[in-house]
N, C-alpha and C positions, 0 to 999 in steps of 0.2 A: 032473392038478392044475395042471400050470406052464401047461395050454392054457387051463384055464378063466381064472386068471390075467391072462394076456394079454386076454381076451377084457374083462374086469372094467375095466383099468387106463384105456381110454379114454374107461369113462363117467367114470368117478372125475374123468378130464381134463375132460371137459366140463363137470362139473357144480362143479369150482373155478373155472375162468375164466368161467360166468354171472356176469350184470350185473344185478343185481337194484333196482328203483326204492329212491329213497333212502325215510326214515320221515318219512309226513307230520308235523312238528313246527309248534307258535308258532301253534296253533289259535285265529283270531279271531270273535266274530260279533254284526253287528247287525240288530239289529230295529228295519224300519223301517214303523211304527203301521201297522196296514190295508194295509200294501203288498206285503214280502217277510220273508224272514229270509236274509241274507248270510252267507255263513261263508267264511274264507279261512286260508291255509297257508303254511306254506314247507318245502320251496323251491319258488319260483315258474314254474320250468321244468328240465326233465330231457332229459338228454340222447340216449335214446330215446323213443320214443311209449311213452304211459304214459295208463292208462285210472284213473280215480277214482271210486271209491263211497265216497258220505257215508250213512251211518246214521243216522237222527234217530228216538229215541223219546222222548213226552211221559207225565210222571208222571200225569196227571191223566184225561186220555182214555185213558191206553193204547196212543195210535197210535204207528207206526210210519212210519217212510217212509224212501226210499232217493230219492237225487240223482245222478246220473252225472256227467260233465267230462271231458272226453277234452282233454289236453296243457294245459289250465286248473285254475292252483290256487287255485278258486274254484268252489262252489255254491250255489244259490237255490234257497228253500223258497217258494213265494209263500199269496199269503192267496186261500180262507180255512180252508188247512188251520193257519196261524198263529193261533193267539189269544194275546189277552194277558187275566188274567194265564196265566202257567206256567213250566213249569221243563224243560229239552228237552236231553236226553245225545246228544253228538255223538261221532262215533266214523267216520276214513278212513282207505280204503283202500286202498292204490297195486297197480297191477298193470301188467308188461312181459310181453313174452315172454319171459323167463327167471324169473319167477314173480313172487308178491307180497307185500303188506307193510301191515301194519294198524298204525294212531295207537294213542295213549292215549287213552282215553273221559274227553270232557271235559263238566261240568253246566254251564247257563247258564239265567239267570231273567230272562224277557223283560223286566220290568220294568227292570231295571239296566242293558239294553241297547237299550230302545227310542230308538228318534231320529223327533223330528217335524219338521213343516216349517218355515221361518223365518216368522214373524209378515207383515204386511204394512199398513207404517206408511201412515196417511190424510194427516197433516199434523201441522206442528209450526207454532204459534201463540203470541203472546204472550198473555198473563193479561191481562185486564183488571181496571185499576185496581193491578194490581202489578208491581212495578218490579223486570228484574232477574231474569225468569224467562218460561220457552216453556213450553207443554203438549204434551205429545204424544198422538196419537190411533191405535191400530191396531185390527188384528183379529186375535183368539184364532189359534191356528192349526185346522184343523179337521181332521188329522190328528192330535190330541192326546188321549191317555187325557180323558175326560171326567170320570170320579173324580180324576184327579190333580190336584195342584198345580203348575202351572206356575212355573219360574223364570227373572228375565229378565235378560241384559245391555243398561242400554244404553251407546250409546260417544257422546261429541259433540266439536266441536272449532268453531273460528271458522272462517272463509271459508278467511283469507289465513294460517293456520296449518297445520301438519304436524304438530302432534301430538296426537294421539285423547287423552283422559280418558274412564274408565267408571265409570259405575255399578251395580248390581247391587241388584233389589226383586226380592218374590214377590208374585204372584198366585192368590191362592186359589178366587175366584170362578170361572164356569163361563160367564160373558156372552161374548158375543160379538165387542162392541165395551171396549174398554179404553182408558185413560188414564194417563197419568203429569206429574207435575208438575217440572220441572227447575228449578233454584233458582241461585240463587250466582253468576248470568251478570254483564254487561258491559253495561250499559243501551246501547242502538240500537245493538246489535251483531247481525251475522249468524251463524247457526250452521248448522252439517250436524251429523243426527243418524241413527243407526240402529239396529237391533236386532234380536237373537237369545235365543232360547228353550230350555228344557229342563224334560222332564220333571223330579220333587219328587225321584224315588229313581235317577234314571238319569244315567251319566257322560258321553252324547255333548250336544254342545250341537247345538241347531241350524245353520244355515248363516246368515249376515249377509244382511237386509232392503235394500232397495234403500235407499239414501240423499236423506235429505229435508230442506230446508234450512226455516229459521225463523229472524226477526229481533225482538230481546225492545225493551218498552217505551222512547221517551226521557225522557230524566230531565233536574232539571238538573245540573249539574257538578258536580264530588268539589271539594277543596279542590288548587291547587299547589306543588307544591315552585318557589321562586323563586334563583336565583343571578346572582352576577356575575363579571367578569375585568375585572379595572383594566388597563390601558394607561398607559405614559408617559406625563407631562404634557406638552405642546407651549410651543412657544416662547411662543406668545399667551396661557399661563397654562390654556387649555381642557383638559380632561382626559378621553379617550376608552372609554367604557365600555361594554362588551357585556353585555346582561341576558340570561340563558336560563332559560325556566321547563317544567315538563313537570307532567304527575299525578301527584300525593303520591304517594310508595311506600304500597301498599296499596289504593291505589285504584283503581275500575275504568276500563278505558280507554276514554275518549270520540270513539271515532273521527269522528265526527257534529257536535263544535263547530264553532260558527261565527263565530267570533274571539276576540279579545284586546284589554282594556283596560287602556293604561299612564297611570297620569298621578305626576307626579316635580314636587319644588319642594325649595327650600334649607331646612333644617331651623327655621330661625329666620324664613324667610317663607311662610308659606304662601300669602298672595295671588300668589305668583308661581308658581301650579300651571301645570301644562303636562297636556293632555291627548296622547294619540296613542290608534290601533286599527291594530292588524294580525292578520292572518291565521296569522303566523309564531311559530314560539315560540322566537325570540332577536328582538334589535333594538338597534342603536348607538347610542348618546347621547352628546352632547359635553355633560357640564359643567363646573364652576367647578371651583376649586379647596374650596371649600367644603366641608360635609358637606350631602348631599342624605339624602333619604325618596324612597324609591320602591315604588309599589304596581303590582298587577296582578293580573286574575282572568279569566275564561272565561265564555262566555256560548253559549246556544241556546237554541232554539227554546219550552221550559220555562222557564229563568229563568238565573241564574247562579251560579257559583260562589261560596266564600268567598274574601278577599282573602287574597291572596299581601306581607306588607310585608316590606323588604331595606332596611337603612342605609347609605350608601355616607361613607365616614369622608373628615374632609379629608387633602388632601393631605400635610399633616406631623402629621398624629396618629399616634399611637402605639398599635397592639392591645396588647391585654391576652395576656398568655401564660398558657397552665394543663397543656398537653400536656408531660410529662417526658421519654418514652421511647416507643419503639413496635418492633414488629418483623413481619415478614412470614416466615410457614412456609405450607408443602404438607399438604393431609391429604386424602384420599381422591380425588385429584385435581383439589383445589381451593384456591384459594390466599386463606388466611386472616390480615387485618392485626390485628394488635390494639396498642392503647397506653393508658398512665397518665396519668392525670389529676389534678393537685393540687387542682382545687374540684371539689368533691363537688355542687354545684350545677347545674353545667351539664352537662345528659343530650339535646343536638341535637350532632350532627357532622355536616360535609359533606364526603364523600369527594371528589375529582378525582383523576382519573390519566387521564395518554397517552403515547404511545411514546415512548419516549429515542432520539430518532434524531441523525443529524450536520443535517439541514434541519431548519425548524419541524416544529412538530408539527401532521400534518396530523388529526388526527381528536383529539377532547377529552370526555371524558367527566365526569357526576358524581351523585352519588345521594346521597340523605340517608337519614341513620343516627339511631334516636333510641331510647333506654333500653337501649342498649348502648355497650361500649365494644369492640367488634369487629366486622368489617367482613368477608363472604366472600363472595365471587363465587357467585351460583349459577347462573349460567348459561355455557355452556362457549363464547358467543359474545361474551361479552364483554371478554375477553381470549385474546390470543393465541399460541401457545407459542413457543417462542424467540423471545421479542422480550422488550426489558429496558422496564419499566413506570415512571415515576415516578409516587409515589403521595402524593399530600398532605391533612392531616384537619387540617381548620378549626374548632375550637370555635364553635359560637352559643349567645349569650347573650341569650332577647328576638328584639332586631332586632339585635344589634349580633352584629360575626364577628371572636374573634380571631386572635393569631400561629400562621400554621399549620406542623406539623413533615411533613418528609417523606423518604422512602427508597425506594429501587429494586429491584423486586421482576422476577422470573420467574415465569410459571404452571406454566412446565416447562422445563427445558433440555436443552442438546444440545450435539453435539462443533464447536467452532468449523470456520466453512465453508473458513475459511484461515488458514497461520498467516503469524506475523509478518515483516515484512520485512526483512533482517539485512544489517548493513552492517559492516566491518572498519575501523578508525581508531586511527591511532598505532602502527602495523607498528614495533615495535622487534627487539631483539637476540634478546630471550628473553618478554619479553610484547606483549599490542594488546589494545586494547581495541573491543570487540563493542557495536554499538549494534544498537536495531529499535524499529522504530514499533509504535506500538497497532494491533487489531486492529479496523476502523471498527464503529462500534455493529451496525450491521445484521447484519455476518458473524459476531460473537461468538457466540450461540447460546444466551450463558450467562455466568457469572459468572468471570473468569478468576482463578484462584485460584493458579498459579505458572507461570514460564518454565523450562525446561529447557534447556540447553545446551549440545548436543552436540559434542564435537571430537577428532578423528582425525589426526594424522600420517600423513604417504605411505608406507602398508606397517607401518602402528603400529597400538597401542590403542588403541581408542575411550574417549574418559571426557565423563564430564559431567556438570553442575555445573545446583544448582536455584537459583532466586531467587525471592524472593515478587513479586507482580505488579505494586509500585509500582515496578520497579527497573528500568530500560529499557537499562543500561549496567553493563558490566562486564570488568574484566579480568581474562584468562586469561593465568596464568605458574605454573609457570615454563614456557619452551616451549625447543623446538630450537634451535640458530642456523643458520641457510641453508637452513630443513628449509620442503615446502610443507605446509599443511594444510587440513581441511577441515570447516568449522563449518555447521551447522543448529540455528536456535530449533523449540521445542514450545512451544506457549500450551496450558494446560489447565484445562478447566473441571471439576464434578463430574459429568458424561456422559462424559469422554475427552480426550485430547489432538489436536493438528493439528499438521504439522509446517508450517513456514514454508521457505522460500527457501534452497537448498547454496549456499556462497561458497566460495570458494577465495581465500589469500594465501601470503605465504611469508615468515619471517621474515628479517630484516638480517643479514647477516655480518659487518657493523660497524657498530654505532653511529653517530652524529652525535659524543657525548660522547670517544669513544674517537680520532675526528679531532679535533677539537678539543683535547685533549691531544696526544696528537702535534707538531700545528702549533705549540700553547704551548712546548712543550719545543724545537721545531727553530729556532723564533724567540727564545726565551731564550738558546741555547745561540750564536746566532747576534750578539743584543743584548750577549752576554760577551765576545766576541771584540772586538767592537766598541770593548769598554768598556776590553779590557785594550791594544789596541791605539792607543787614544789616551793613554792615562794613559802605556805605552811611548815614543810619542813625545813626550807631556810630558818625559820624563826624558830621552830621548836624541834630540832633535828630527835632529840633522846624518844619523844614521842611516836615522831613518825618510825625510827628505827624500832620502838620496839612495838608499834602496830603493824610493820611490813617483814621485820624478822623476829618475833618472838625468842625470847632465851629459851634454851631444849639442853635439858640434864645430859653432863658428861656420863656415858657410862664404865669408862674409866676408874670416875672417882663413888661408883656404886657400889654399896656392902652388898649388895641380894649374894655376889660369889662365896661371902665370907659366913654365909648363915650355919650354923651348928644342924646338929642333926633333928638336938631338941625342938629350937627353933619352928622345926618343921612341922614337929607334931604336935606343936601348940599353935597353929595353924599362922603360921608364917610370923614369926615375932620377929622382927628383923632386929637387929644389934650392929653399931657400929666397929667395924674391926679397926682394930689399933696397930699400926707400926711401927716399928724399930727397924733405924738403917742399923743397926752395928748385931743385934742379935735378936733371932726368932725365937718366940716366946709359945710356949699351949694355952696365953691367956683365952684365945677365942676359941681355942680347938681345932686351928687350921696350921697346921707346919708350913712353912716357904724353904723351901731347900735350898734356895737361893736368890740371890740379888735381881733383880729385873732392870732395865736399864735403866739410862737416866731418863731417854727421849721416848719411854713405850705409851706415856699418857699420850704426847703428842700426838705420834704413830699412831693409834687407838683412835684419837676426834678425828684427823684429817681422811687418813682413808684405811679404812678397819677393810676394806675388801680385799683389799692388797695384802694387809699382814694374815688375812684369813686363807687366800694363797698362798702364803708362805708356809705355814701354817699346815697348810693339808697335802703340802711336798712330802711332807717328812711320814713316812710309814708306820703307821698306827702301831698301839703292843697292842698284840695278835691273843693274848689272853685276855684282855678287856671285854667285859660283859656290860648287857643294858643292866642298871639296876633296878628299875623296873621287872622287865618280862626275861633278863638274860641274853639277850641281843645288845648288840653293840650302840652303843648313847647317841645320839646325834649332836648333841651339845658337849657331852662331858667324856673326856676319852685321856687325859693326863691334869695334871694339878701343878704339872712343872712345866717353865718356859723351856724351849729348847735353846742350844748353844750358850750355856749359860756357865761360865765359869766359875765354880766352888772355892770357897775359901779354905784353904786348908787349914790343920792344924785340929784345932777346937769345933771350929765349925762341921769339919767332916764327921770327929763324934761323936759331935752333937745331933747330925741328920739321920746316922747311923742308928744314933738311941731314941730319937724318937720318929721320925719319919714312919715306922710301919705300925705303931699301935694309933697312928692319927689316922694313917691312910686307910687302914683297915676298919676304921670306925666308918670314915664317908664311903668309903665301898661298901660295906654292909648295909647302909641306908636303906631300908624298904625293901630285900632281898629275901626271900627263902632260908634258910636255914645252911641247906645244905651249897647253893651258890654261893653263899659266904665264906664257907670254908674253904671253896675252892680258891675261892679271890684271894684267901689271905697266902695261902701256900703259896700261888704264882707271885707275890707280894715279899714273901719270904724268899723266894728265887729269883727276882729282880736287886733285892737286896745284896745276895751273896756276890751280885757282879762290877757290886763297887758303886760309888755315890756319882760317877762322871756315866752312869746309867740313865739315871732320873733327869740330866741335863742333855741326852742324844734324845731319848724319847720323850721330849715336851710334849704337854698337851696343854689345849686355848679353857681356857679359867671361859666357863659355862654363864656367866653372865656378860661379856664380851661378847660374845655370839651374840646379841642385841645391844650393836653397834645404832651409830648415829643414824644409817641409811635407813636399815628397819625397822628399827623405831619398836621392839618388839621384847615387851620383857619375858624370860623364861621363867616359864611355870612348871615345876617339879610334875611328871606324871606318879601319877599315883597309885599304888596297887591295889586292886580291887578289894581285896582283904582288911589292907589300912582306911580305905574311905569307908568302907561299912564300919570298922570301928570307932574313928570320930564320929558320926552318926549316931 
């Protein structure tokens, strides 16, 4: 038992892991009149070779027939085991080498599935005597049930168009040749036309007819729509006007005229008509200031149009207003204006609109409106999406055009292409104010309906703050003090937002106001002092004078000149020297050889610099030694004023007899031995040249030299020899 088993368990294997072809499904078939019958399946290829048998039996004969297909899922029956009519059970069957696999048995009725062949058009021609319509000519197909009724598309379009219109007739008749009449056209326009077929009870159409072109009757002209656009008046009073006229809406398009006839004159003269012709349909005219008439119509080869008449108003009249209100909405992706009207009489509008850009507007459009009071784009090329439209509606009255209202409309919007530009100003303590520019028309996208704006602190929380879209400034407080931050604008339209431009600032640590007080307060406190220090010396003047000038010793009236020799070498005993106006004494051991003025003390306090230049005019005696080192004094260089007039008589013998054993003492002061002697000999020959000597060669008395400026008392140098021996 456990061997048979074994024996068992590998078919078992085998015959799990077969691959058996998938089930033919999604059984299709046509019949194609007189030729085949097609039948097809899915899936359309298998993954091993896989052989296919199709079963066809028919209800009416009784026959039978088998199709084969090896790795095609697809069979043909051809004619003329196919007839029509009939009714035909299809039934397939897959087969691999791991066995097979039979469809579900599907009915099919030739009729509802025959396909015949496309028609084959002769020519398309215009009607004679009728305007505005082609005939078309073909032939039946001859692969077409003959009992049946054929049904036709046809499709037509103009030349310089892309887009097909169809029509759809029956043909019941059984002729050969056929006709059809095409209506509704464009007088001396060209068309392509073509066409396909189908049996009366059957789903396939045929297949599209080669394409055949036909051009319909000329006619003459529709009526036009006429317009204008006023221009500034000029300096010379002239007033520039552009006329644009095009084919009444509604009417067919004349691609085939062959001009234009303007003729314009002043309302009140008509002998002063003006003709013109052009080719174009605008044209410039410079007139008056006046109100003009101006006509215009179209013309070819049949006759002309009706006139086109436009009033152009003067330059300071006034239209008539009747438009209240208007508004622009989106509906099925088309953008429809509509507005109120206070006279119920006037049922003509003229639409304009052109782009809102920052330059002029390069492209201008306008159409007329008439027994409506709404306005809707139906073609998806006439406006463009994100772009902002101004749109203005003119009432006419007659001839006459009044006050037009107008607003800004979108076909469709979108998320602005940038956002705005964000500038920081007025950095204070704790707030600044945030500016940014508009976002230029082009880039908008759309209608911008709030700014956002964003702002973070270094290592902070984000906040931010909405404003509606007229508002282009704003300040943010309360903020940090010293702290950096960082701002970004959002412009948003109803498609999205954009961000614009991160700035970075950083707020003041101080104020301007907060110095500014300060300084008030340090200068107040400063202007107090001020205040109470004067009013103090109001009251105690001797005080404040002698805290703000000090007394400072005349030295003038100083003895240090008058010191003895001794003096010196008892280390400065200073001794008051005594004077006599009428005669010089040796009580101190100083000689005056003469009178000194009345005003020298003055002279000496107010300005010692001056008298010290005077003073150093006069040419030193050239025998004068330092006595010190034998170099010349810098302080002590004569003992006599200069220009000093002597008294004669007494006094001359008196200077005579003593003047050289005095002067010979303070020249030998601290000297050498033998510089002494020299001193006195040139001392003894200064003498022999008379006493009005010692009065040419003055010299400045050595404690004078520390005058009031320098403030500086003269200190004897000292010879090296004499300070070791105080010592």
């Amino acid at each position: 038992m456990w061997a048979s088993a074994l024996w068992i368990f590998p078919l078992l294997c085998s015959f799990g892991l077969a691959a058996l072809p998938h089930k033919p499904e999604n059984i299709s078939c046509i019949f194609y009149y007189r030729c085949n019958l097609t039948c097809t399946w899915s899936p359309e290829k298998e993954a091993y070779d896989t052989w296919y048998t199709v079963y066809r039996t028919c209800f009416y004969g009784k026959e039978s027939e088998i199709c084969t297909s090896e790795n095609h899922a697809s069979c043909v029956f051809f004619h003329p085991n196919v007839t029509n009519p009939n009714i035909c059970n299809i039934e397939v069957e897959a087969q691999n080498a791991d066995g097979r696999i039979k469809s579900e048995t599907t009915a099919w009725s030739l009729d509802t599935i025959v396909k015949t062949e496309p028609p084959e058009v002769y020519y398309v021609k215009p009607a004679l005597g009728v305007k505005r319509m082609v005939q078309i000519t073909w032939r039946r197909p001859s692969l077409a049930p003959v009992s049946s009724i054929v049904n036709y598309m046809l499709r037509f379009r103009m030349v310089n168009s892309t887009k097909w219109l169809e029509v759809n007739f029956t043909k019941g008749d059984a002729h050969t040749i056929q006709t059809y009449n095409l209506t509704g056209l464009q007088a001396f326009t060209e068309y392509v036309v073509t066409l396909r077929c189908a049996a009366e009870e059957s789903r396939f159409w045929s297949d599209w007819s080669q394409e055949k072109t036909g051009t319909t009757e000329e006619q003459a002209p529709f009526g036009l729509d006429l317009w204008r656009v006023l221009r500034p008046a000029e300096a010379d009073g002239r007033r520039p006007v552009q006329l644009l006229w095009k084919a009444a809406r509604g009417a067919p398009i004349l691609e085939k005229t062959l001009g234009y006839n303007i003729w314009y004159f002043p309302e009140n003269s008509t002998n002063l008509t003006e003709i013109m012709n052009t080719t174009n349909q605008q044209l410039e005219l410079n007139l008056g200031g006046e109100t003009y008439c101006v006509s215009v119509n179209s013309y070819n080869s049949i006759g002309k149009s009706p006139v086109a008449t436009l009033r152009i108003p003067a330059i300071h009249e006034k239209s008539f207003r009747c438009i209240e209100a208007m508004q622009a909405y989106l509906t099925r992706d088309q953008l429809v204006v509509e507005w109120q009207s206070s006279d119920p009489e006037v049922d003509t509008w003229m639409v304009e609109w052109f782009p809102d850009l920052d330059s002029e507007p390069s492209t201008f459009a306008w159409e007329s409106v008439s027994q409506a009071r709404n306005w809707t784009v139906q073609q998806a090329d006439k406006l463009k999406p994100f772009v902002c439209y101004n749109i203005s509606v003119y009432p006419l009255s007659q001839d006459r055009v009044g006050e037009p209202y107008s607003i800004q409309a979108y076909v469709k919007e979108g998320v602005p292409s940038e956002g705005p530009v964000t500038k920081a100003e007025n950095i204070d303590v704790k707030t600044v104010t945030i500016t940014w520019k508009e976002i230029p028309k082009s880039e908008r996208n759309g209608f911008i309906s709030n700014y956002t704006i964003f702002y973070q602190a270094e290592g902070g929380e984000e906040f931010s703050k909405t404003v509606n879209s007229s508002i282009l400034r704003y300040n943010l407080e309360p903020l940090t003090r010293n702290t950096p931050y960082t701002v970004q604008i959002m412009a948003r339209t109803s498609a999205g937002g954009a961000n614009g431009t991160r700035i970075n600032f950083k707020t003041l640590s101080i104020r301007v106001s907060e110095i500014v007080l300060i300084t008030s307060l340090a200068g107040g406190g400063l202007l107090i002092l001020i205040i109470v220090m004067v009013v103090y010396g109001l009251k105690k003047p001797n005080k404040l004078k002698h805290l703000c000038w000090p007394d400072i010793p005349n030295p003038a009236e100083s003895s240090l000149a008058l010191w003895r020799e001794d003096d010196f070498k008892n280390k400065l005993n200073l001794k008051k020297v005594q004077f006599d106006n009428s005669v010089n004494t040796e009580e101190n051991g100083i000689l005056k050889p003469c009178y000194a003025p009345s005003d020298l003390i003055d002279k000496l306090v107010v300005s010692f610099e001056n008298f010290l230049e005077e003073v150093s005019t006069e040419e030193p005696l050239k025998h004068q030694k330092d006595i010190v080192g034998g170099e010349k004094n810098e302080y002590v260089t004569s003992l006599y004023m200069p220009s000093c007039p002597l008294v004669k008589g007494f006094q001359e013998s008196l200077i005579s007899a003593k003047i050289l054993p005095i002067k010979s003492q303070i020249l030998c002061v601290g000297m050498p031995k033998e510089t002494c002697l020299e001193a006195k000999e040139q001392l003894l020959f200064d003498q022999s040249l008379g006493p009005d000597h010692f009065c040419d060669e003055g010299a400045s008395n050595p404690y004078l030299k520390n005058s009031v400026t320098t403030r500086e008392f003269l200190m004897s140098e000292k010879h090296p020899d004499q300070t070791k021996g105080e010592l």
